[in-house]
C-alpha positions as CSV (number, residue, x, y, z in Angstrom):
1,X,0.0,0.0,0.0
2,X,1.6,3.4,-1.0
3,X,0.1,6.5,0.1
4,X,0.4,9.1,-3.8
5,X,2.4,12.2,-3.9
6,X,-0.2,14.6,-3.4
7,X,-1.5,12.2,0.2
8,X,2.4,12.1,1.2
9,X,2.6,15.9,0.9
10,X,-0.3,17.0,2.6
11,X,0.4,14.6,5.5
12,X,2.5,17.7,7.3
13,X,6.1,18.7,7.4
14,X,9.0,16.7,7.0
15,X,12.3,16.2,7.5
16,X,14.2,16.4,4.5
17,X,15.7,12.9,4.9
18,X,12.1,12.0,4.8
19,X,11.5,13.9,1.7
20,X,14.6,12.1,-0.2
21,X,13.7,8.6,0.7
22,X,10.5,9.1,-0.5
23,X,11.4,10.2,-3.4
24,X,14.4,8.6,-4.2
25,X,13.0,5.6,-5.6
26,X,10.7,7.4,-8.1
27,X,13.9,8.8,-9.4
28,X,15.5,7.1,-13.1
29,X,19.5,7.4,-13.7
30,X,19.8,9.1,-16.5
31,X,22.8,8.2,-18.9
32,X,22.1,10.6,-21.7
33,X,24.2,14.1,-21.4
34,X,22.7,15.7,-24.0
35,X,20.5,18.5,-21.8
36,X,23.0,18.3,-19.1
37,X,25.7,19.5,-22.3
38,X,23.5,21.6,-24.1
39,X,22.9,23.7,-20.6
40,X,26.7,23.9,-19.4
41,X,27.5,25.3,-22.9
42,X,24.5,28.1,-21.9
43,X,26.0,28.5,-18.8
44,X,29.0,29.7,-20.1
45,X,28.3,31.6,-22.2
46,X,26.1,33.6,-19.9
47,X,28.5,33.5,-17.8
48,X,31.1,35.1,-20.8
49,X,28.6,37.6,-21.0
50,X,28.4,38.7,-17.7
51,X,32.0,38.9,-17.3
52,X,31.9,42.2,-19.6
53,X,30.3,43.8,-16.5
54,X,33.4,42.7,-14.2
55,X,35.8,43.2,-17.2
56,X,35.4,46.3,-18.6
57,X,34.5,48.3,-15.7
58,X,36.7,51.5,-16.5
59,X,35.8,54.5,-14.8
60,X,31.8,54.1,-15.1
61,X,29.4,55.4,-12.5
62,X,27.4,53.9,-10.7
63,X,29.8,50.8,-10.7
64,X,27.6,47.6,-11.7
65,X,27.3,45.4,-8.7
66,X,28.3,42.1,-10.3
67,X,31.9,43.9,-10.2
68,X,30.9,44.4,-7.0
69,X,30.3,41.1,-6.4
70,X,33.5,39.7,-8.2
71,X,35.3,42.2,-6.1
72,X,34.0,41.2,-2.5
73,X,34.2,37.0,-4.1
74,X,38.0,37.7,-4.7
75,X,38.7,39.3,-0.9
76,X,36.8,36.6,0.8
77,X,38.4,33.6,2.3
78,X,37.8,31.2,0.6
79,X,34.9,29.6,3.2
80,X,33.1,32.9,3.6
81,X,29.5,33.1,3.0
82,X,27.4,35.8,1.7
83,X,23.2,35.8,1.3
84,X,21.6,38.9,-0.6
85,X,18.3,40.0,-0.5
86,X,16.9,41.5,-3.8
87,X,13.8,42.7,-2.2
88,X,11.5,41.1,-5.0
């Protein structure tokens, strides 16, 4: 007898390890790369394009905070962490 998604969920909150062993066995390995490729190569190049705002910073005003950002990353120890808050 197995209770369905929708019965499991609205039994209350779990615990994550909970969570993961219940849904662990619905998940399928999945031997195929060709999303997992096709989304690292969009990855970098957004990633390429965003580096223009680290890059060629000169003496703009206001700065852009993702050289901000790159600034503060480079600083940091390497175990620091940071959260933001966009306000949206």
């Amino acid at each position: 007898m197995s209770a369905s998604l929708d019965e499991f969920v609205a039994a209350g909150p779990w615990p994550l390890r909970v969570v993961i062993r219940a849904l662990l066995p619905l998940a399928k390995p999945v031997t195929d790369r060709t999303f997992l490729d096709a989304m690292l190569e969009q990855h970098t190049a957004a990633r390429q394009k965003l580096r223009a705002y680290i890059d060629h910073v000169g003496k703009r005003q206001p700065i852009h905070p993702e050289y901000v950002a790159a600034t503060v990353n480079e600083l940091a120890t390497a175990d620091a962490v940071f959260t933001v808050d966009t306000g949206m």
